[in-house]
C-alpha angles and dihedrals in degrees: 000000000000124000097240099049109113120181100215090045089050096041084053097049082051100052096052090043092053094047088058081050098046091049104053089047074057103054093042093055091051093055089055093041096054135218113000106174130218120012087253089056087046095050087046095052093044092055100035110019116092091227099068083031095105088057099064087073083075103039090053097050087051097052086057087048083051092046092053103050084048087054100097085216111111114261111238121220079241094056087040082049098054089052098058086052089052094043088045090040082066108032097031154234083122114107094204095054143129099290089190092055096044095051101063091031093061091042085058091051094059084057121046112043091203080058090069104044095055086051092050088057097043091055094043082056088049093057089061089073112079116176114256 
């Protein structure tokens, strides 16, 4: 590990890298989904409706990312460590992940270019988490 690795710095800089992400898997489901009215009635789709369901895996993972940066206990290397598998269980390069998530979030990489550049910024933050 290097000396300046520092597991609430890292969590933080992942966080904000996977709500660009999140909200851009967002966006592009929208597009395919079609006209969705107000934000209220967005909001509403995104939360209830099956076809944004495979993206709450994400968002959940996300809010206990957010809990735990909120937790005034310190973040060891090991729990910064847990959240890049969990993150990689769901947009790859895990062999052991969620086959259902990572096959329509590949799909969507293929296709939206901003897509990829924001994963690509979410998995160079990961690498920044080494286990202890």
């Amino acid at each position: 590990m290097s000396p300046d690795f520092s597991p609430l710095i890292t969590l933080t800089a992942l966080s904000k890298a996977l709500r660009k992400l999140h909200k851009q898997l967002i966006d592009v489901e929208t597009q395919y989904f079609g006209n969705v009215g107000s934000p209220l009635e967005h909001l509403h789709l995104v939360v209830n409706h099956p076809h944004f369901a495979w993206i709450q895996k994400l968002s959940s993972l996300m809010a206990q990312i957010d809990e735990r940066l909120d937790d005034p206990e310190e973040i060891s290397p090991s729990e910064a460590f847990a959240f890049r598998i969990a993150i990689e269980e769901l947009i790859g390069p895990a062999e052991k992940g969620d086959a259902l998530f990572q096959a329509k979030y590949n799909a969507l990489l293929h296709e939206d270019p901003a897509l990829v550049m924001m994963h690509g910024a979410v998995r160079q933050t990961l690498l920044n988490i080494r286990p202890q």
